[in-house]
C-alpha positions in Angstrom: -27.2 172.0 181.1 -26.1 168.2 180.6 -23.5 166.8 181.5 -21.7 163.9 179.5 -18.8 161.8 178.6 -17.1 161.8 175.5 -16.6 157.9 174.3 -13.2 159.0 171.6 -10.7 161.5 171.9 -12.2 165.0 170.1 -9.8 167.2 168.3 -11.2 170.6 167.9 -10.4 172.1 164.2 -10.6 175.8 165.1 -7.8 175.5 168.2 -6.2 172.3 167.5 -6.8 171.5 171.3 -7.1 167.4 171.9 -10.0 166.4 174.7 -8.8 162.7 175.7 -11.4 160.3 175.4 -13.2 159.9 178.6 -13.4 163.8 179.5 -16.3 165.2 181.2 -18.1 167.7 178.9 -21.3 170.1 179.4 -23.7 170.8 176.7 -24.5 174.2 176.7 -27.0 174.1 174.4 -28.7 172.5 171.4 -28.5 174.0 167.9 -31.4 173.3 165.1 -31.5 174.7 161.0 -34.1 173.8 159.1 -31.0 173.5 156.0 -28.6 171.4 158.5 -28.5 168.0 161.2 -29.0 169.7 164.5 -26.2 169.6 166.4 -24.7 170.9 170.0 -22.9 173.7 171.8 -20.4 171.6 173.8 -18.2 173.0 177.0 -15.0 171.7 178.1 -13.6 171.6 181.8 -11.4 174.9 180.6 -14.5 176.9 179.4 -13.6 176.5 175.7 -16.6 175.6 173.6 -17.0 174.0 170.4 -20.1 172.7 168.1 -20.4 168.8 167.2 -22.9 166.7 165.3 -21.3 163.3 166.3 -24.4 162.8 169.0 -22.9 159.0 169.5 -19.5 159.8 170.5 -22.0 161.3 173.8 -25.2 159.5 173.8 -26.0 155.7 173.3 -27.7 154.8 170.2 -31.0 153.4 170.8 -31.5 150.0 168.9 -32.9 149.0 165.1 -35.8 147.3 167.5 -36.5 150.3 169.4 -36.4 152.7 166.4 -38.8 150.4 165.2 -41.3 150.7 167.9 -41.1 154.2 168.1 -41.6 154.5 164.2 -44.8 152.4 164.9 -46.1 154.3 167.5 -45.4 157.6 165.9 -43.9 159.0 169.0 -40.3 158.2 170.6 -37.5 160.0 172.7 -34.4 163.1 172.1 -31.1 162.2 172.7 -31.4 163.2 176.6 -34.5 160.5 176.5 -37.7 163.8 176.4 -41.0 162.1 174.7 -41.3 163.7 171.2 -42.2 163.5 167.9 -40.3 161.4 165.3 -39.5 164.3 163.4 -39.6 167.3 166.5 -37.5 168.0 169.5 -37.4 167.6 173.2 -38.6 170.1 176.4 -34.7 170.9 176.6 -34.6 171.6 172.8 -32.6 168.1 172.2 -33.2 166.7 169.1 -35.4 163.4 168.2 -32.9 160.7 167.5 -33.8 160.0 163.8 -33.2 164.0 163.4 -29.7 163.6 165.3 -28.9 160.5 163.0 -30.0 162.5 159.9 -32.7 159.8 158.9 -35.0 162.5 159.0 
């Protein structure tokens, strides 16, 4: 499990329950379809859990120049920074950033 931070309060639709901005989360897991953009199984402190897609309201975006590079090389990194494929996942099942960005 990973922990993060979220970087904007997150209201969750099926509860109604606000999580302030700054809140410590755990992602329980990661979540592909082949008909939808992967997304992620997030905890809260008080056990609720809750699926989001919004991977940079928990991750930093990697830059247009790095993007680049890895487009070039035909290899580059998940979310949690694993070595992958462009167009593949992590070893903890996170997906590639231009999958998580829906560019892919």
């Amino acid at each position: 499990m990973k922990n993060v931070t979220n970087k904007t309060a997150i209201t969750i639709k099926s509860t109604g329950t606000v999580i302030p901005a700054g809140t410590k989360l755990t992602i329980v897991s990661f979540n592909s379809d082949a008909t939808r953009r992967p997304s992620m199984t997030i905890s809260t402190p008080s056990g609720e859990t809750f699926k989001s897609c919004n991977f940079p309201n928990y991750f930093t975006l990697p830059s247009i120049k790095t993007l680049t590079k890895w487009s070039d090389d035909g290899v580059g990194k998940s979310v949690t920074g694993k070595r992958c494929e462009l167009d593949g996942y992590g070893d903890d099942d996170s997906p590639s950033w231009l999958l998580a960005m829906g560019m892919i």
